[in-house]
C-alpha positions in Angstrom: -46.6 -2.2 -51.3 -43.1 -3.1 -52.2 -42.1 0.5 -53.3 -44.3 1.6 -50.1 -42.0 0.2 -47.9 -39.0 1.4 -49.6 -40.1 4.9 -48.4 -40.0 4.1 -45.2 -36.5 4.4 -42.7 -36.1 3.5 -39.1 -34.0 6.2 -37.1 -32.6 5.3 -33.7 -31.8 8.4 -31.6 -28.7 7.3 -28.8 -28.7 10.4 -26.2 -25.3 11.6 -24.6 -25.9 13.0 -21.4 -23.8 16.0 -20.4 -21.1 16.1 -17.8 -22.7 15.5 -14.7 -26.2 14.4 -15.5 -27.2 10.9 -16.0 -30.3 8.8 -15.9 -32.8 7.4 -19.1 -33.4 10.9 -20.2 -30.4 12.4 -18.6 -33.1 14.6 -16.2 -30.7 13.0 -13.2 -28.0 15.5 -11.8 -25.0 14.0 -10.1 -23.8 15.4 -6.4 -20.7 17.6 -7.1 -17.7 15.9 -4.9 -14.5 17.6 -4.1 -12.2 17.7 -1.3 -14.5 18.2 2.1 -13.0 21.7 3.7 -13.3 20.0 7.4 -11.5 17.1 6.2 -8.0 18.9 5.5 -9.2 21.6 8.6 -6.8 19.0 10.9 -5.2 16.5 8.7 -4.5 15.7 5.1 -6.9 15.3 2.1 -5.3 11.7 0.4 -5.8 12.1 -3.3 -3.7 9.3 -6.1 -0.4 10.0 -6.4 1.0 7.8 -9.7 4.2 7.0 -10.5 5.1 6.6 -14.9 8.0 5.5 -16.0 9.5 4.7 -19.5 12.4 2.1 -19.0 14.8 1.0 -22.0 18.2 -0.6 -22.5 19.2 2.2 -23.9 17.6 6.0 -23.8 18.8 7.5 -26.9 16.5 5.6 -28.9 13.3 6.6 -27.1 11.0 8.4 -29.1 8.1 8.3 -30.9 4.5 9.2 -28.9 2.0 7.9 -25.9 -1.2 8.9 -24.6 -2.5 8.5 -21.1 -5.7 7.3 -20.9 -7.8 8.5 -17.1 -10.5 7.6 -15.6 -12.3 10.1 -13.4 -14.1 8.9 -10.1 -17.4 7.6 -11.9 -15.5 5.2 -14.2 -15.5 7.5 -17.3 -12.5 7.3 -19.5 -10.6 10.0 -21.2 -7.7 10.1 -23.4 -5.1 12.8 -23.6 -3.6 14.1 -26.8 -0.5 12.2 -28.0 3.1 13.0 -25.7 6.4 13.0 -27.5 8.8 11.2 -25.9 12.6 11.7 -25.7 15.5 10.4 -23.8 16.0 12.3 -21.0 12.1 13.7 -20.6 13.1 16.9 -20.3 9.6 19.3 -20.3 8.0 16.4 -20.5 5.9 17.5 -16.8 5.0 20.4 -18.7 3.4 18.9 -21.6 1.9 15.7 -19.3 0.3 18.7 -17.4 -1.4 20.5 -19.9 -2.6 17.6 -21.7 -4.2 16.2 -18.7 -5.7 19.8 -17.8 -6.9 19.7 -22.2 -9.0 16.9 -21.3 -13.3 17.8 -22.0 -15.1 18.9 -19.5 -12.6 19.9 -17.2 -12.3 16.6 -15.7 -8.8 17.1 -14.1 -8.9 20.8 -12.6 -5.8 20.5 -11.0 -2.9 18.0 -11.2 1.3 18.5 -10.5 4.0 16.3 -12.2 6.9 16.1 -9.8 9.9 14.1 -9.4 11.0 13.5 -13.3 14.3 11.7 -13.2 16.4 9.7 -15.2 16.2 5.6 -14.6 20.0 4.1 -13.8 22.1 5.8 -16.0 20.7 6.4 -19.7 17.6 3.8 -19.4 14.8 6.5 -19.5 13.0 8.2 -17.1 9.7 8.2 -14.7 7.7 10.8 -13.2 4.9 10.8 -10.6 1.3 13.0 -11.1 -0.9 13.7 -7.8 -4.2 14.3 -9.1 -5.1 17.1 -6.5 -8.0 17.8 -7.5 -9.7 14.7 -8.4 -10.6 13.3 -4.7 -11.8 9.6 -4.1 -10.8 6.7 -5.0 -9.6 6.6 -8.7 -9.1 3.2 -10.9 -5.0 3.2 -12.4 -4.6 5.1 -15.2 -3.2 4.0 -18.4 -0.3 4.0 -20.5 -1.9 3.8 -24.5 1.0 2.6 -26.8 -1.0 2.3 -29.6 -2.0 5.5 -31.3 -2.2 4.1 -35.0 -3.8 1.1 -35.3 -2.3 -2.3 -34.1 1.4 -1.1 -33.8 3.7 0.9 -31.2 4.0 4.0 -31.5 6.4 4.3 -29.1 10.2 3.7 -30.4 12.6 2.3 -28.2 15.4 0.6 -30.5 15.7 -3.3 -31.1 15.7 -4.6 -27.7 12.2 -2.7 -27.4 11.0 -1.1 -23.9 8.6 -1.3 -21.2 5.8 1.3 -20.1 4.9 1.1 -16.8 2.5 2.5 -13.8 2.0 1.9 -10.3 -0.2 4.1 -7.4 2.2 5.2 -5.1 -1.1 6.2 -3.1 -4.1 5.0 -2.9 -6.9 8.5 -3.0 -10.1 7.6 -0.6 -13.4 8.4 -0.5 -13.8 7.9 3.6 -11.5 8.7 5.9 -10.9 5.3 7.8 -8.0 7.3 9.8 -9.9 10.4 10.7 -8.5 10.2 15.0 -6.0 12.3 15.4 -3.8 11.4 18.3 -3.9 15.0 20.2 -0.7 16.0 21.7 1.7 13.6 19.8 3.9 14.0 17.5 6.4 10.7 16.2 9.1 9.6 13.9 9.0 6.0 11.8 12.5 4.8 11.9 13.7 1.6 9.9 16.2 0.3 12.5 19.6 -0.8 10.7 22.8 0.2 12.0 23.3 3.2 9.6 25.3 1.1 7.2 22.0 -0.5 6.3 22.9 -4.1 8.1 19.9 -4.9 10.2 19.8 -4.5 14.5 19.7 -8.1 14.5 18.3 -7.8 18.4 15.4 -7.0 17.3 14.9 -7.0 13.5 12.8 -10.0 12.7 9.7 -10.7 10.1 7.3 -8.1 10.2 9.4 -6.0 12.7 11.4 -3.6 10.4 11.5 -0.2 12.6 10.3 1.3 15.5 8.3 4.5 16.5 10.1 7.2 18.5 11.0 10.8 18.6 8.1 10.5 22.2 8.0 11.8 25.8 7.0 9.2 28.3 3.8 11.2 28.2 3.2 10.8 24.8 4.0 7.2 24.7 0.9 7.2 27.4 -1.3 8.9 25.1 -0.3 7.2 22.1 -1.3 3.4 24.1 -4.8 5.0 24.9 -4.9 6.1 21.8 -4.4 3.3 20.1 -6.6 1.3 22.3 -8.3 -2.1 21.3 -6.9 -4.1 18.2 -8.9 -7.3 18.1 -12.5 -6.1 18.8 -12.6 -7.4 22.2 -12.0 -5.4 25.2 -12.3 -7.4 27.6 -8.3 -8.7 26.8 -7.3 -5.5 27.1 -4.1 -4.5 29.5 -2.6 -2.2 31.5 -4.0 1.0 33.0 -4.4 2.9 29.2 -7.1 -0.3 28.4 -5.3 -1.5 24.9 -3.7 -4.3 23.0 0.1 -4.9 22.9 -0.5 -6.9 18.9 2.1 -9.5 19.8 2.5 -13.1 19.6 5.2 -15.1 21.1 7.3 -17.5 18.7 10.3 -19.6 19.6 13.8 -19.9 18.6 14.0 -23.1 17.4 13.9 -26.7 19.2 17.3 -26.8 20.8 16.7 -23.5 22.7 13.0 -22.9 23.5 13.8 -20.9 26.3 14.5 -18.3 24.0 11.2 -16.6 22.9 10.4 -13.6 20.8 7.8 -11.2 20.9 6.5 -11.0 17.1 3.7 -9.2 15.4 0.5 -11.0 16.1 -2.9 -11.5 14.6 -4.3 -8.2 15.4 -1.7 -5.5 15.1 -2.7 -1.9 15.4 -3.1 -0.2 12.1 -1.6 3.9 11.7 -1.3 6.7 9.8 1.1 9.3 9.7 1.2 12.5 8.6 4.3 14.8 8.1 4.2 18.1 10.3 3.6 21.5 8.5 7.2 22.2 8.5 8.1 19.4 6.5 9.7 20.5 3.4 7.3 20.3 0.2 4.4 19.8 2.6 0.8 20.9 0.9 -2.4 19.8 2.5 -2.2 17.1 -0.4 0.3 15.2 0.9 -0.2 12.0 1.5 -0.3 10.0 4.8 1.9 6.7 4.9 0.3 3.7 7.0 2.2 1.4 9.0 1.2 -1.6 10.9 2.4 -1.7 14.6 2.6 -3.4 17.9 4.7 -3.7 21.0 7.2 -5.1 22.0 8.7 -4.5 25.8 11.2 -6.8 26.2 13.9 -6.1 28.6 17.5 -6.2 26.9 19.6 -7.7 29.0 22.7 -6.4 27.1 22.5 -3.1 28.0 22.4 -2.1 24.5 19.0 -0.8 23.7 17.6 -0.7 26.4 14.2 1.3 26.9 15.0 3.6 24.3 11.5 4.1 22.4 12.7 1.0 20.1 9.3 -0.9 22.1 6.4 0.4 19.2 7.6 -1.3 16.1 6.2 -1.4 12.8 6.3 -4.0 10.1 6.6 -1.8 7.2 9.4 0.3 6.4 8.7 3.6 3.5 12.6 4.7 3.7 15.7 3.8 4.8 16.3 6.7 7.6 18.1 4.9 10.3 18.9 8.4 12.3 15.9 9.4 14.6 17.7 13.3 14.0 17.0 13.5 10.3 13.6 11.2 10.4 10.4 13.4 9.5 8.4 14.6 12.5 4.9 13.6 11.6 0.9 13.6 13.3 -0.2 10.2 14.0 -4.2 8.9 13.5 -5.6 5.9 14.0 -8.7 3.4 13.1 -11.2 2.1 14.9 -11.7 -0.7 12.4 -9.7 -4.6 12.7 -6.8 -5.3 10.9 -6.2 -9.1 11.0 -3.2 -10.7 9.6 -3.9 -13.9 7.6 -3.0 -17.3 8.6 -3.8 -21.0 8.2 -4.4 -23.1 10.7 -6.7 -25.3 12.8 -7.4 -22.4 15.3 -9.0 -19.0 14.9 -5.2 -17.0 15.2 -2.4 -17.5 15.2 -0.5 -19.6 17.7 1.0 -18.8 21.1 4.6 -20.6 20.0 6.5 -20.3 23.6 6.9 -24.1 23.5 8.7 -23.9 20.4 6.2 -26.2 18.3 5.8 -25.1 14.8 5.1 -21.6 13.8 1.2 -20.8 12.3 1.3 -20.4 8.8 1.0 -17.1 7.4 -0.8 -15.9 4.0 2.0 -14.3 2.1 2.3 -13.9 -1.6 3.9 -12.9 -4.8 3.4 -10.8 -7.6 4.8 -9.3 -10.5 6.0 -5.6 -10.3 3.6 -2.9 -11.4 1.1 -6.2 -11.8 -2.4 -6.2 -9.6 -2.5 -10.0 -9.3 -1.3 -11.6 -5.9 -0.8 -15.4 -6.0 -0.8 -16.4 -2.6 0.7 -19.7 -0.7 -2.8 -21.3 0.3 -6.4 -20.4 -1.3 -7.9 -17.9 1.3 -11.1 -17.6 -1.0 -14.4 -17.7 1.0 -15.9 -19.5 -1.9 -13.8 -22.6 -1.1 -14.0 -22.3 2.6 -16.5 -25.1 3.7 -13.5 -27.0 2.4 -13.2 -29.2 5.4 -9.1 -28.7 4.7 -9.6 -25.0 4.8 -8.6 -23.4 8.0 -8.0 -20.0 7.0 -8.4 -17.7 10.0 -10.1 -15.7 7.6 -11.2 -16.0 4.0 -11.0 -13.1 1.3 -14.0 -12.0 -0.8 -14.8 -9.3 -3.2 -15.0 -5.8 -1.3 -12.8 -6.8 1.0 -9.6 -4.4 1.7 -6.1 -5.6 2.4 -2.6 -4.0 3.8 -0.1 -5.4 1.6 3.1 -5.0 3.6 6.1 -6.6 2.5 7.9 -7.2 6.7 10.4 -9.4 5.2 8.0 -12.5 6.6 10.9 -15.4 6.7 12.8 -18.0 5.6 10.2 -20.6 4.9 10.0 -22.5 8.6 13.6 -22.9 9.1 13.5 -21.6 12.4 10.3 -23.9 13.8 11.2 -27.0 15.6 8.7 -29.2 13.7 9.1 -28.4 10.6 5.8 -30.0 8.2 7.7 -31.7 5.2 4.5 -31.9 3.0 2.9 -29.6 0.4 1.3 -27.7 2.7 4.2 -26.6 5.0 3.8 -22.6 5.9 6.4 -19.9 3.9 6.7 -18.4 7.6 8.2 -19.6 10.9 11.1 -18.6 12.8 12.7 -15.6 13.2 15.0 -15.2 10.4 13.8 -11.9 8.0 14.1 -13.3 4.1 15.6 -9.5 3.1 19.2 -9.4 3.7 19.5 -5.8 4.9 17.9 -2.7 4.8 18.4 -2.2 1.3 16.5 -5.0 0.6 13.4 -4.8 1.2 10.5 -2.4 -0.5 9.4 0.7 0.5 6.1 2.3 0.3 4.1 -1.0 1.4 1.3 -1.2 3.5 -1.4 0.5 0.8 -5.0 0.0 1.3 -6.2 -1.8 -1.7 -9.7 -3.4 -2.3 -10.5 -6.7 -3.6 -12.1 -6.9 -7.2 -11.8 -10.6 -8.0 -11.0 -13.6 -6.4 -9.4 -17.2 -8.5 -8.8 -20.3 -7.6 -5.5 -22.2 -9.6 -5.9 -25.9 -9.1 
């Protein structure tokens, strides 16, 4: 029996499916997906454009090799053959390229590496890859440091390096911007006197820059356009039927007279698109979105005036002060509801014309090139029978969020009531936190989805 059952082996046979087939016995084909022809017929197709970069005291000691690890629109991974790296990059595009394009079963069809330049003087490089012909939305890629065992293989000298990614944007698998504003065209301008000190007369948290480059006409078309903000009609104004996105704050306590018109709980949500003629435009390049609302405050001074400064938008993606040099660009819009996240005892934020204290807003921080935000109160939905919760809204898995950075205040200094507990708001007043137009970052205002949500006691 014993010499029996020494004849006998077990064999366990583990099937691979092939590219595109899945399924128990791999009999399940997988719907092709590419870039949809009527999609890019009238606007943009908005594929993942990441930035790399290689940052080191100092350059000449760079070397050694990297991989770069993707991860196509099911979740598959892929790793590239190993990249040398040197101190100034240079053909490094070339070779990112190819390897990308070597990767099995032509997973990346189609890619460009653009923009390789040097970091400060002699401290290494970056470059950014648009994966044009990998649609959807794809999960970061990877830097992989590690190419022999548990050590670097990347060389950087004795005060080391860092390796670093970020999306600069965000590719999508449904248009949520697909209404094109039809007989517009409109320039995003950050609004700082050219020597990038803020127009303090109308600069203030989430009120960067203003829209312009419009006829009267088109500012007409652009209201109906834009239409309803908060999902209900019936507060709709005016003859074009739309929301303005305002709130009012005031100045402080000594003059409450003095009110402000400041981006409210349900702004209106954009996206631009450069014109044709826009130098290096391709029907891959990407749309930028902006959050804006109105403001139609007569200036008294005679300075601004009426001057198409009224549409402003709370994130800035450059530092173009000069409406003549500003990119002409298509505008589309949304019909979904963007909500901007408070906390307080009502259900918005607060109309502040009587100078009481300014609603708290949700703002956070993060580290750069991280995907964590710690924010300044817990807006989970888990822990929002709290009965000290009074988020106007709670965040869950699946849920999307505009990150903006709107340079959102210096803590409540500028409220009349200032709450001196642990729960007094970041926000309040109307005093930006960035100092000028120089400091604040561009390329905000991404749509990113929510994968996990923590609570830090």
């Amino acid at each position: 029996m014993n010499a029996m059952l020494k004849s006998y082996r077990s064999f366990f046979l583990l099937l691979f499916c092939e590219c595109r087939y899945t399924g128990a016995d791999c009999s399940e084909r997988q719907c092709t997906y590419g870039i949809d022809p009527l999609w890019i017929d009238d606007t943009t197709a908005r594929v993942t454009q990441t930035a790399v970069r290689f940052k080191t005291v100092d350059a000449n000691t760079l070397a050694g090799e990297y991989a770069i690890k993707f991860y196509d629109v099911f979740g598959e991974d892929y790793i590239t053959q190993p990249l040398a790296l040197s101190a100034t990059g240079s053909g490094h595009c070339a070779d990112v390229v190819n390897a990308l394009k070597g990767l099995p079963d032509n997973v990346i069809s189609d890619v460009t590496c653009q923009d390789l330049v040097a970091i400060n003087t002699n401290e290494g490089f970056k470059y950014v890859l648009t994966f044009i012909g990998n649609p959807g939305k794809l999960r970061q890629l990877e830097i992989v440091e590690k190419l022999d065992g548990d050590r670097s293989t990347v060389l950087a000298g004795p005060l080391g390096y860092t390796a670093n990614v970020y999306t600069k944007v965000k590719g999508e698998f449904v248009d949520n911007f697909a209404t094109k504003c039809e007989g517009i065209t409109l320039k995003v301008v950050v609004d700082h006197d050219g020597a990038n000190a803020w127009e303090t007369s109308r600069v203030r948290p989430g009120s960067l820059g203003y829209l312009t480059g419009m006829s009267d006409a088109e500012e007409k078309l652009l209201k109906a356009c834009l239409g309803d903000s908060d999902g209900d009609i019936d507060n709709n104004v005016d003859v074009t039927n739309w929301d303005h996105g305002f709130v009012y704050e005031a100045h402080d306590a000594t003059t409450p007279s003095e009110q402000f018109k400041m981006i409210g709980s349900f702004p209106h949500a954009i996206k631009v698109v450069p014109k044709e003629d826009a130098g290096g435009y391709t029907t891959f390049t990407g749309g930028q979105y902006y959050l804006v609302w109105y403001d139609d405050t007569p200036d008294t001074s005679g300075v601004l005036g009426l001057d198409g400064k009224r549409f402003r938008v709370a994130n800035v993606n450059h530092n173009i002060h000069d409406p003549s040099i500003a990119q002409e660009s298509y505008v589309y819009t949304t019909n979904g509801v963007v909500r901007q996240l408070g906390w307080d005892s009502g259900q918005e934020l607060a109309d502040n014309q009587a100078s009481g204290s300014s609603t708290p807003r949700i703002v956070a921080y993060f580290d750069a090139y991280s995907n964590k935000l710690y924010t300044n109160y817990d807006t989970s939905c888990e822990n929002d029978a709290d009965p000290l919760s009074e988020n106007h809204q709670c965040v869950e898995k699946g849920d999307q969020l505009f990150i903006v950075d709107g340079c959102w205040g210096k803590g409540n200094s500028g409220a009349s009531t200032p709450i001196l507990t642990p729960l007094a708001p970041f926000f309040g007043g109307i005093e930006v936190s960035c100092t000028d137009s120089t400091n604040v970052n561009h390329n905000t205002g991404n749509l990113y989805t929510v994968t996990k949500v923590r609570f830090f006691v």
